[in-house]
N, C-alpha and C positions, 0 to 999 in steps of 0.2 A: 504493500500500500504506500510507504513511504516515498517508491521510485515515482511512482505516479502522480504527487505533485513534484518532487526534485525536478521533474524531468522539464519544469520550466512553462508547460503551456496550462497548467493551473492556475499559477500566477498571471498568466495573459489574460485569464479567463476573469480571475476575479478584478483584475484590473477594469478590464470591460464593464463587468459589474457594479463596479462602484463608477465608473464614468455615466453610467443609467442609472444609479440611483442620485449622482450628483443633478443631473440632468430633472430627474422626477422633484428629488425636494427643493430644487431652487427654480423648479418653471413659474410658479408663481412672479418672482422677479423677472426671469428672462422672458418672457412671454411680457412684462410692459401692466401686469393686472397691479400691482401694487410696486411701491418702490421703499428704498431702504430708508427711513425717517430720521430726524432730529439731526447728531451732528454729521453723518451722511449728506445730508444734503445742506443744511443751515452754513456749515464750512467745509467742507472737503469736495463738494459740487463746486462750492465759488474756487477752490484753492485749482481742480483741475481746471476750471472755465477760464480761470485767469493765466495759466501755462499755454493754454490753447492759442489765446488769445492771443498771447504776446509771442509764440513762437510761430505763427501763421502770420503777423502782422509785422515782421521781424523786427522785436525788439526781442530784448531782453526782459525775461520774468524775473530778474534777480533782486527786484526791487517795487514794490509796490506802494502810491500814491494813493488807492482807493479807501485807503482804511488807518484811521492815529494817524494821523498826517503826513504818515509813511511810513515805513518798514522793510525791514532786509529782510524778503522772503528766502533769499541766498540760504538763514542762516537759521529760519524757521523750519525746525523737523517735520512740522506739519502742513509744508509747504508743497511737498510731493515731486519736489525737484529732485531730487535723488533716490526715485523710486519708480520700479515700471510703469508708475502711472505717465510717466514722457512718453511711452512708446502709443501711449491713446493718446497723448492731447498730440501728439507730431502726426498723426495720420487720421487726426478729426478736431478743424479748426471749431466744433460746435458738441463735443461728447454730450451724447442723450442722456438721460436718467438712467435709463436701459442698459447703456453701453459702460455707464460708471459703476451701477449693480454689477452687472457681469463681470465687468474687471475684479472687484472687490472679492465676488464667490468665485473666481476664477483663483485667490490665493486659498481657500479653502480646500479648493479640486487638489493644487499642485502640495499641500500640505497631507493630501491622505495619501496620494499617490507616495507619498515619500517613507508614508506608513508601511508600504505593499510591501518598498523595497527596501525598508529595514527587515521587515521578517523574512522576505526573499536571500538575502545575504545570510541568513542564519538557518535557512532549509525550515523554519516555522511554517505548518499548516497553513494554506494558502483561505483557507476560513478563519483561520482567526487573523490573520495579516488582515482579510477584508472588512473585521468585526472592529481590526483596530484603528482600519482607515475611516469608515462610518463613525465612528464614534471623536475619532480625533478632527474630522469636518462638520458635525452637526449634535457635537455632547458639548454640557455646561455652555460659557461663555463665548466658543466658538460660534453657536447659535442667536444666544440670547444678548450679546455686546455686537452683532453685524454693523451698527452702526458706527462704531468706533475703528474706522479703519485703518488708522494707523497702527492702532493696538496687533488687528486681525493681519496685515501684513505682516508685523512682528513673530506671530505664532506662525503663521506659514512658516517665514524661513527661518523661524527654530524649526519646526518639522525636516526643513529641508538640509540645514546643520548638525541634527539633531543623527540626518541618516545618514549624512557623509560623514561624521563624526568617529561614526562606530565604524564605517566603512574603512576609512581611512587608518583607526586602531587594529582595526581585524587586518588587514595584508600590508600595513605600514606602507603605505605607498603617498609620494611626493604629492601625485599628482591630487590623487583624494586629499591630499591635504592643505593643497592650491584651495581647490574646490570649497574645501570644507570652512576654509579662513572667510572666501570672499563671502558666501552665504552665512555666515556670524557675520561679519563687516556688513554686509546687507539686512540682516536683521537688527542692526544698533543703530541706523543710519538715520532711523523716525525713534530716537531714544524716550523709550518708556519703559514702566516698571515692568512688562509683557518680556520686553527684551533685556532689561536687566536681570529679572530671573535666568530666562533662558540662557543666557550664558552662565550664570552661576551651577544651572543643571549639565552644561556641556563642559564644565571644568571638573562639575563632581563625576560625571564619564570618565575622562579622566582619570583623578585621581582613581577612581573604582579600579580602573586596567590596570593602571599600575599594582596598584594592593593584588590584585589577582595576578596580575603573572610575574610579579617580581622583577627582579633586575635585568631580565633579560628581556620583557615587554615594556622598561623604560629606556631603556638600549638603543631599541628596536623602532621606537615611537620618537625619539626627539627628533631625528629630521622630520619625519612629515609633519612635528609639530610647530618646529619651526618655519617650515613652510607656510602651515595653517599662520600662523603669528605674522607674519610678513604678509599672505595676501591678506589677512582682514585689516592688518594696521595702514595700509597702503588704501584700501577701500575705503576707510572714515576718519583717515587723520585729517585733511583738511576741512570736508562736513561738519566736524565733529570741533575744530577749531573756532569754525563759523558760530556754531549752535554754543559751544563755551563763553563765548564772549556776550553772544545776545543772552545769553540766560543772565550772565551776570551781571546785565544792564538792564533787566526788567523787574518786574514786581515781584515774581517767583523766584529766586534764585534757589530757595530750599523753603523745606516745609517742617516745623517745629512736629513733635514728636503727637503732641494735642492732636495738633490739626489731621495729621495724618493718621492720628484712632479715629477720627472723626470716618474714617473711610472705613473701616473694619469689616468683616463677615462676623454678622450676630451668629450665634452656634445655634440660633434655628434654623438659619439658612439652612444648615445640611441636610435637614429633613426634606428640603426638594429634592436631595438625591436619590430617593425614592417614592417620591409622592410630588410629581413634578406641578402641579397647579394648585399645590398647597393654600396657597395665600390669596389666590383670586387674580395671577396677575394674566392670564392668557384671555381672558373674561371682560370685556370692557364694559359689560353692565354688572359685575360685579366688583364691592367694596374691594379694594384690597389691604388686609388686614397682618402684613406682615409687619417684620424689624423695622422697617422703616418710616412705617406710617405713623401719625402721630399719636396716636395711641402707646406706640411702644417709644418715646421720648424721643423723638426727633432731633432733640437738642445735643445728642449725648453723640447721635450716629448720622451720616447724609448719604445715603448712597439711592440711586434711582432705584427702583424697587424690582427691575430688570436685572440688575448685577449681583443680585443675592440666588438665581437661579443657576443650581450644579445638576440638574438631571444628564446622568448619562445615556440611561436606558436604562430597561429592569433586565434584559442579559446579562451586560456589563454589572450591572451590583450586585447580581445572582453569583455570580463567579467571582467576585472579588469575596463572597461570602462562603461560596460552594465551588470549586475546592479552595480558593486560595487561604482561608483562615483554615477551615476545620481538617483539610490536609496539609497544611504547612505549605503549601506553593508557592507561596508568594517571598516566601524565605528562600526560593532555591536561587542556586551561584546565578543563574541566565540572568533574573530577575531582580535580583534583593538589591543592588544599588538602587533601582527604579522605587520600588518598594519605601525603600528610606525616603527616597527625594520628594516621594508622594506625600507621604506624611509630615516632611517639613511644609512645602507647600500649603496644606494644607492648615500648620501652624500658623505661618504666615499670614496666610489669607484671614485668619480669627485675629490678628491684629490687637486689639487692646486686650482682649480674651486669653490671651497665656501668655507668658514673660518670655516665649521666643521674637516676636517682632520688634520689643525692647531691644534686646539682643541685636537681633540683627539692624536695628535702627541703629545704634553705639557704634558696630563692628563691621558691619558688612558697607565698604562704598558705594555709593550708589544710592542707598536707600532715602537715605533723608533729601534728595531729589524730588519725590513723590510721593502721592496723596493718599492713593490706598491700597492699602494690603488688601482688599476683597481682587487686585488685579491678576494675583497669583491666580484666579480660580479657572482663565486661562491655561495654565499649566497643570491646576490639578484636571482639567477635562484632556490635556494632552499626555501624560504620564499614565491617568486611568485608561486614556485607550489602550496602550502598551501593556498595564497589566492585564486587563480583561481578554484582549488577542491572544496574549501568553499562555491565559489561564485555558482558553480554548482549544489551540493547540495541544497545549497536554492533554487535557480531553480526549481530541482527536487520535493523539498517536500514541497513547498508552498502549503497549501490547496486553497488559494487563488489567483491568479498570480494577477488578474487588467488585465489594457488592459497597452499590452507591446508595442506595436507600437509604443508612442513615444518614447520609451529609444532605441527599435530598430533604431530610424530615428537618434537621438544624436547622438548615435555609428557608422551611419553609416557616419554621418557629420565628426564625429570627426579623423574617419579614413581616409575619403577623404581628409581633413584638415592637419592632419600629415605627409600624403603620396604627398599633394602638397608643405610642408616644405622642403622634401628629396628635390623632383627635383630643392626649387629654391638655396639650396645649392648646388645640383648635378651641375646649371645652372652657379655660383658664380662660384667654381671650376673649368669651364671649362670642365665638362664631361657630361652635360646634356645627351646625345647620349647614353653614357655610361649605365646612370641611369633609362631611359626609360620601358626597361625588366623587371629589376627586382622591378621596381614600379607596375609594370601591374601584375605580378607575384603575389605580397603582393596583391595587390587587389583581385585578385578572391579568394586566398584564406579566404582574409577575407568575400569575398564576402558568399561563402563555410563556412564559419562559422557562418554567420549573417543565412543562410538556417537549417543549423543545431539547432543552440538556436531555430529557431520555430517549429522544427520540436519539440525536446525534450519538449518543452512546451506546443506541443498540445496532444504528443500522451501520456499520462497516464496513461494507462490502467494496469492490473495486473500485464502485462509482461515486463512493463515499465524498472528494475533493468535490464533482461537480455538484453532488445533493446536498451535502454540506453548505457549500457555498449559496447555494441559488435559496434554501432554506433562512440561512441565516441574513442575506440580503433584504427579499423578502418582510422579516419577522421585525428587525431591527429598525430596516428602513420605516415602516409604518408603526413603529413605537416613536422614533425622534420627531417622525412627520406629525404625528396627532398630540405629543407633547412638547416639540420644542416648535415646532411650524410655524409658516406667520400668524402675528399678534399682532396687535396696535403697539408692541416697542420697537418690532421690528422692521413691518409692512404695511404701510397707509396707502391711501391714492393718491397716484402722481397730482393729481390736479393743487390736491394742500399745499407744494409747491411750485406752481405756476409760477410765480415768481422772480424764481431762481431759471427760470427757462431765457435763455437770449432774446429767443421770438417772442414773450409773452406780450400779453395784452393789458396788460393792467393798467389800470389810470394813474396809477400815482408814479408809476416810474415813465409811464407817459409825459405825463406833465413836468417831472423833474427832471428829465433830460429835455424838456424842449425851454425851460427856465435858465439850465445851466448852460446852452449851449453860447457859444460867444464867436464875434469874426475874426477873420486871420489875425496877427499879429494883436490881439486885444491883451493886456497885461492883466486881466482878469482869467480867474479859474475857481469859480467860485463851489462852496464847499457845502454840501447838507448834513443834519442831520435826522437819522432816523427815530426818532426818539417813541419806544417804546411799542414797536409795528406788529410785534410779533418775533417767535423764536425763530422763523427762517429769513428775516428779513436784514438782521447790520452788516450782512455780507454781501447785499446784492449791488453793491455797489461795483464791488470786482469783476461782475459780470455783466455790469451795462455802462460800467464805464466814466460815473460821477464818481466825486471823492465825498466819503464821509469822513466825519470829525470824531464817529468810535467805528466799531465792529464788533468779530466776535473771535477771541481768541485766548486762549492764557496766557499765552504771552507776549506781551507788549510792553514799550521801554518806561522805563519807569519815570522818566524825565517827564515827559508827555503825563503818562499816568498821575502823578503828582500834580500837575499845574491844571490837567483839565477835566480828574474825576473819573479816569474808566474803568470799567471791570469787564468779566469775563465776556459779557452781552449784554445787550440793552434791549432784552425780548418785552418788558413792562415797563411804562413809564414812573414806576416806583424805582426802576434800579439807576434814574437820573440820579448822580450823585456829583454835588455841586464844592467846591474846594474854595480856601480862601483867593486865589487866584482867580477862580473862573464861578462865582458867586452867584453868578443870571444869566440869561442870554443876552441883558444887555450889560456887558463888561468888557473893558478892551482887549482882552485875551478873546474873547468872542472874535472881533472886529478882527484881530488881525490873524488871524486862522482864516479867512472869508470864509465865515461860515455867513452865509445867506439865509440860507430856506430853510425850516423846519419842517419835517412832517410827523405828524404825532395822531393817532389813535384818540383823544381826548384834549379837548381845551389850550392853551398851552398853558392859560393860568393857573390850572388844578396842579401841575409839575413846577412851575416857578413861578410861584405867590409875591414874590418882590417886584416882577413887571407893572408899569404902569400904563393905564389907556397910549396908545399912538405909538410905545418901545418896538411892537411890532406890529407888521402887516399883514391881515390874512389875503392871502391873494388865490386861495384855487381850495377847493373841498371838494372832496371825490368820496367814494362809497367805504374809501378805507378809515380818511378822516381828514385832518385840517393839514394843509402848508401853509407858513406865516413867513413872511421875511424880514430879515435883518438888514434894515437900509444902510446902517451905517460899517458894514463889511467889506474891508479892505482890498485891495485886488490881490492878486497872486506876486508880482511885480513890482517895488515903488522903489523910485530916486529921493533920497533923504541925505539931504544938504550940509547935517552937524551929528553930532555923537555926542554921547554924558555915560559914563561912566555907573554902574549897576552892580547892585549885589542880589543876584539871581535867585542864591538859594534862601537871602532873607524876604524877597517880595512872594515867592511862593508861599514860605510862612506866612506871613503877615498878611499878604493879600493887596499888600499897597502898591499903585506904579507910580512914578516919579511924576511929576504935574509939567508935562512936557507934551507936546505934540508930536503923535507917533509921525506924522509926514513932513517933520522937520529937522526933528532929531533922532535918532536909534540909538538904543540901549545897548550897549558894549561891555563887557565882563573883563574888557582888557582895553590897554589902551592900543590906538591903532595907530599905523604910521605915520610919520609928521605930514602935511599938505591939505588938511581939512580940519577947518574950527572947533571947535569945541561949544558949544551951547545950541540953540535952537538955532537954524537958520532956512532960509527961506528958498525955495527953487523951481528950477521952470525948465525939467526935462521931461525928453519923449521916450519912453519905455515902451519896446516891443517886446513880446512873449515869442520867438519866432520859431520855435519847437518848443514840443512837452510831449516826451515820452517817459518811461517807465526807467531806464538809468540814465539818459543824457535831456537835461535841458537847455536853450541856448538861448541867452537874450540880447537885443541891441539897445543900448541907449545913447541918446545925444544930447548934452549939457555943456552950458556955458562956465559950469565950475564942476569942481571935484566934490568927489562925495561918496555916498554908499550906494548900491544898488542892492535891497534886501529882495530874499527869497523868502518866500512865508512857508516853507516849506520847513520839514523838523531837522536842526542839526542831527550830523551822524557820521562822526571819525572815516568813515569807510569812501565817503564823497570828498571831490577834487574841483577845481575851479581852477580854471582858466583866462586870465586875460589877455585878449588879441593873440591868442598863441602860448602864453607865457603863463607856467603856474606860477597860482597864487594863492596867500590863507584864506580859508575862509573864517570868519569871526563868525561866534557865537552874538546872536542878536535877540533881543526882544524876550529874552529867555531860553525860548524856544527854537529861534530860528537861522536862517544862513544871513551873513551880510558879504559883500566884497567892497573891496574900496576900489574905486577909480579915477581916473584924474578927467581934467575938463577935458571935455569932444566927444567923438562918435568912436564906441567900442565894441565890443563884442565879448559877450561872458558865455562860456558854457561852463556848465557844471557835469561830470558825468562819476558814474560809482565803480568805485573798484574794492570790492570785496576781500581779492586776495592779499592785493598790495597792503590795503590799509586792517585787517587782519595783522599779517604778520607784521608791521610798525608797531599794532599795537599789542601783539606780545611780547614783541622786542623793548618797546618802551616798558613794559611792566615786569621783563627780566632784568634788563638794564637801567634803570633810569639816568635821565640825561645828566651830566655833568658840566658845571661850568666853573673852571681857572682851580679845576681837583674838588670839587665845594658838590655834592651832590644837590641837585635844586629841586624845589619842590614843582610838585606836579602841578601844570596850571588849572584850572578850573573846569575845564575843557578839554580835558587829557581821557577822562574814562570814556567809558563805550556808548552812555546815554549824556555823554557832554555835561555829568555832576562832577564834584569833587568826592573822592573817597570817603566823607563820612557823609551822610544823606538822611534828607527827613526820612521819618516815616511813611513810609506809601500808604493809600488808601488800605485800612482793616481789609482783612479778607472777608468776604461776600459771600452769603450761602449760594450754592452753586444753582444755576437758573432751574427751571422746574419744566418739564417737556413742555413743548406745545400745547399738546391736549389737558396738561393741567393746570392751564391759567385761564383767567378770565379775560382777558383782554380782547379775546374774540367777541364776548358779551357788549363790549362799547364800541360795537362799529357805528356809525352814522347811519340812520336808516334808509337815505336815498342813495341809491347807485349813479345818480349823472355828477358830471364833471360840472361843479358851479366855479370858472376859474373869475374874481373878483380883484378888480383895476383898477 
């Protein structure tokens, strides 16, 4: 029986297999009936739309304009520049909704496939390699976070590391070890806690081979591991330079030990690993009553109530119970690193819940990076599929089984047992009633799987690999399909994001682009914001092409953050959050942002109570709700005559600007070269905008004196400036922003970004610091990465993290007429 899968076309087989059951449970998406929701599309639609965009319209996507007054998407993990998502936006200037789905479960597909071919390399039952591709494509988190695709990349190619890993330890080979580096270097490239695990599990590989074959398997292993070491460090040193430096100019650079319990897997959770709709979350007309709801102190824990879901399937926990406990299986040499790694994981993942994630927050690097330990649960659905295929296998090719009966009756005690824990917590809670169904639910399937293990146990015969196989496809596939399938966390209708579509039709981004549009050479570029639209809405700016004044993202510079109040999204107009710098919409930090237009969901008075009659204009009301303008917003552009001297990070405190006129004088944080006065002074040039692209702007102007030509645009170390040819500094201005100085006539300024150059200056300035006549100098104020000086207010508190779409009310305050009243 053995030969007959060895012999390779078992493996074909199951392979097939699971490409048809990939096919069946993700047709819902690929077929266009639903699309993947929340940050799928709110950011990760805008992040490819904007690649697209800019690499069909040949710019550069390395920098982005539409969102915080700008940003180095370069350097932003969540950017998708450094990940196959380039191979869709380079050969589809307009990616579908469909075609971004598809991409997304297309790393799911290549994440089981890599399952086949770990157990294929080990001569593993080509039924359980297939039990353990299904499960490690559509158990736990895999399923229930599709939204999170950065995440879900990550766990791909850990799957895909994970095989070349073992590949590469088992015949010590270079080449596998080439492989094996780039896919780890490809998997840390969107660095998250998904992919800081997974390497922490492919080092304890690792160490495991070593402990197991001793000095001669360390021997044996250091070239290919030096290989592996060299291609992955080569794959994400520079990326990885990028993303070090923006992290540690934004609001996040780490996350106190608090904040990140705040993230934790409550130890109910695990009862979804076998009673998978425990809580009510698959049910959109039912409560959901789990850890996270307020019920159970919401204060204490924040996690969506999607990420506390670990069902693998009732096969998969049948066997981790039958045989792997009650025969010790899951102890044997093949297995038992796995075994361990699972059970840390799973520590892990409980987070404030036992004094391992202490631990490993102290000890392990990386950690204190990120939010929450419920992220492992990713890897506990990727480890579980390996032991449960394991478990299979052995099943499968025992020449001996014994009499299985009693480990049948254990497992099925012990299911009973578990499944009577749910209901007397369902009973505690107060939802008994609730919990009923889907306790009975969990039971037959288990029950369905307890039938199955005898059946696969009796029938052996020659055909055993294909019956085996098509069986367990089959049995499995329509346990994940019916408990982990779409939901409303996973799969809404595309139309919820209209929106976010190029082509759409909506009025408000109708009217906001035909408000913002301006003619050639206009020194205007005027700036909206979204204020409070809804959760798929602060990003749509990237994809039609206006500039907002927030978005949506974690990470953004904290310079910015500080003076103008943003957080993670502005999906409610409660999450306006107003700084002593940027106090109203009418303040001059407002004005020289040009921010113009507001569009808000409600009033704009109910959000900023300090406005008086006439501060703003309402000029257009559509079905979503009001746009107001801000008359007195700045252009993108202005010649300013004089300079005065600022202390940047006390007006942020304080709130105060200097009682200067922004279009006479500009605020300077240093003093600038001799040839232009000092105090207010008066002027009369012609400023043209004559490009604005995504990293090179160029402007003309012509003046009968010297002066500044500011850029409203946010300073950032990594931009260069140009005069008539000739670099030149650019000064920090206005706070926030770019100035250049020029002398009287007709010039020519471009500014364009350079990522790597000004990268490595500013690592080099922060190994080296400059020196002057031997005397080490202090750094100027405008040295760090978000243009602060090394000690920095306090950023805005952290913000409980936004609430999906479907659970706010903001949809409740649309305006009730659908036409466009635009008012002049």
């Amino acid at each position: 029986m053995k030969a007959v899968w060895r012999s390779g076309s078992s493996y074909w087989l199951a392979a097939v297999l699971f490409c048809c059951a990939w096919v069946a449970l993700c047709w819902p998406w690929l077929s266009g009936a639903v699309t993947i929701p929340f940050d799928a599309k709110a950011h990760f639609q805008a992040q490819i739309q904007f690649l697209a965009q800019a690499l069909h319209s040949g710019q550069s996507p390395f920098w982005t304009h539409n969102v915080f007054a700008g940003s180095p998407q370069v350097a932003d993990p969540q950017s998708l520049i450094f990940s196959p998502a380039i191979l869709l936006a380079l050969f589809n200037p307009s990616p579908s909704f469909r075609a971004v789905d598809a991409y997304v479960l297309a790393h799911l597909l290549v994440g089981g496939l890599a399952m086949l071919m770990f157990f294929r390399d080990r001569n593993w039952h080509p039924a359980g390699a297939l039990l353990a591709a299904l499960v490690f494509a559509f158990g736990a988190s895999a399923a229930w976070r599709v939204q999170h695709v950065g995440q879900i990349a990550s766990f791909a190619f850990f799957g895909l590391s994970f095989w070349l890993t073992a590949r590469m330890l088992q015949r010590a080979s270079l080449r596998y070890g080439l492989l094996a580096g780039f896919a780890a270097g490809m998997m840390v490239l969107e660095p998250d806690q998904v992919a800081l695990l997974g390497a922490y599990i492919l080092i304890g590989m690792v160490v495991a081979y070593w402990l197991s074959e001793g000095w001669t398997g360390l021997r044996e292993s250091l070239a290919p591991i030096a290989a592996a070491c060299f291609a992955g460090l080569v794959t994400i040193a520079v990326p990885l330079l990028w993303t070090w430096l923006f992290a540690e100019a934004t609001t996040r650079p780490a996350i106190d030990l608090v904040e990140a319990g705040r993230g934790s897997l409550h130890p109910a959770s695990l009862l979804t690993a076998f009673v998978g709709d425990l809580f009510g979350v698959r049910d959109p007309s039912a409560e959901f009553w789990g850890p996270y709801a307020p019920d159970w102190n919401a204060k204490e824990l924040f996690l969506s109530k999607n990420m506390g879901q670990v069902y693998l399937g009732a096969l998969p926990f049948l066997l981790l119970i039958v045989p792997g406990l009650t025969r010790g299986w899951l102890w044997d040499r093949a297995i038992r690193p796995f075994t361990i790694l699972f059970v840390l994981m799973v520590l892990f993942a409980l987070g404030r819940y036992t004094p391992f994630f202490h631990l490993a927050y102290d000890y392990l690097p990386g950690v204190k990076v990120f939010r929450r330990p419920a992220d492992a649960t990713f890897l506990i659905g990727g480890l579980g599929a390996v032991l449960s295929g394991y478990l299979l296998h052995r099943i499968l090719s025992e020449e001996k089984q014994g009499v299985i009966w009693r480990d049948l009756g254990i497992g099925a005690g012990a299911i009973a047992l578990l499944i009577g824990v749910a209901l007397v917590v369902a009973r505690q809670a107060g939802h008994l009633g609730q919990a009923w169904l889907p306790s009975a639910t969990a039971a037959a399937w288990f029950a369905s799987a307890l039938v199955l293990l005898v059946v696969l146990t009796r029938w052996r015969g020659a055909a055993a690999p294909l019956a085996a196989s098509l069986i367990v496809t089959g049995v499995v596939a329509a346990d994940l399909a019916a408990n982990n399938g779409p939901n409303e966390a996973t799969a809404l209708a595309p139309e919820v994001y209209d929106v976010l579509r190029p082509e759409t039709k909506n009025e408000t981004v109708a009217v906001l682009k035909k408000l913002t549009t301006q003619p050639p050479d206009s020194a205007r570029r005027d700036r909206v914001e979204l204020l409070g639209m809804g959760f798929e809405w602060p990003n749509a700016g990237m994809i039609h092409g206006f500039d907002h004044t927030l978005g949506y993202n974690p990470l953004r510079l904290a310079d910015f953050s500080e003076a103008v109040g943003t957080r993670d999204s502005i999906a409610a107009p409660s999450e306006r959050v107003f700084t002593p710098l940027f106090p109203s919409y009418r303040c001059r930090l407002a004005d020289f942002l040009g921010l113009r237009y507001i569009a808000t969901r409600v009033p704009i008075g109910q959000v900023d109570r300090s406005l008086r009659a006439g501060d703003l204009k309402l000029v257009a009301y559509t079905k979503d709700g009001y746009i107001y303008e801000n008359p007195r917003a700045l252009p993108r552009v202005m010649f300013v005559g004089g300079w005065e001297l600022a202390d940047f990070e006390g007006m942020k405190s304080a709130g105060k600007w200097p009682e200067a006129d922004p279009q006479r004088v500009v605020l300077l944080d240093q003093e600038p070269e001799p040839g232009v006065p000092e105090g207010p002074v008066a002027s009369n040039a012609e400023v043209k905008l004559k490009r604005y692209r995504n990293t090179v702007v160029e402007i003309e102007v012509t003046s009968a004196q010297a002066g500044f030509v500011v850029l409203n645009d946010i300073w950032h170390p990594w931009w260069k400036a140009e005069l008539d040819g000739q670099e030149v500094e650019i000064l920090k201005a206005n706070v926030l922003f770019r100035a250049v100085q020029v002398p009287a006539g007709t010039h020519k300024i471009r500014f364009s970004f350079h990522p790597l150059e000004g990268a490595i200056a500013e690592l080099r300035d922060r190994v080296t610091p400059p020196e002057e006549e031997g005397v080490v100098a202090e750094a100027p104020t405008h040295s760090g990465p978000s243009g602060s000086p090394a000690t920095r207010i306090q950023p805005v508190p952290p913000e409980p993290v936004s609430r999906p779409a479907h659970d706010m009310a903001a949809h409740d305050m649309l305006p009730s007429s659908s036409a466009i009243s635009v008012v002049r």
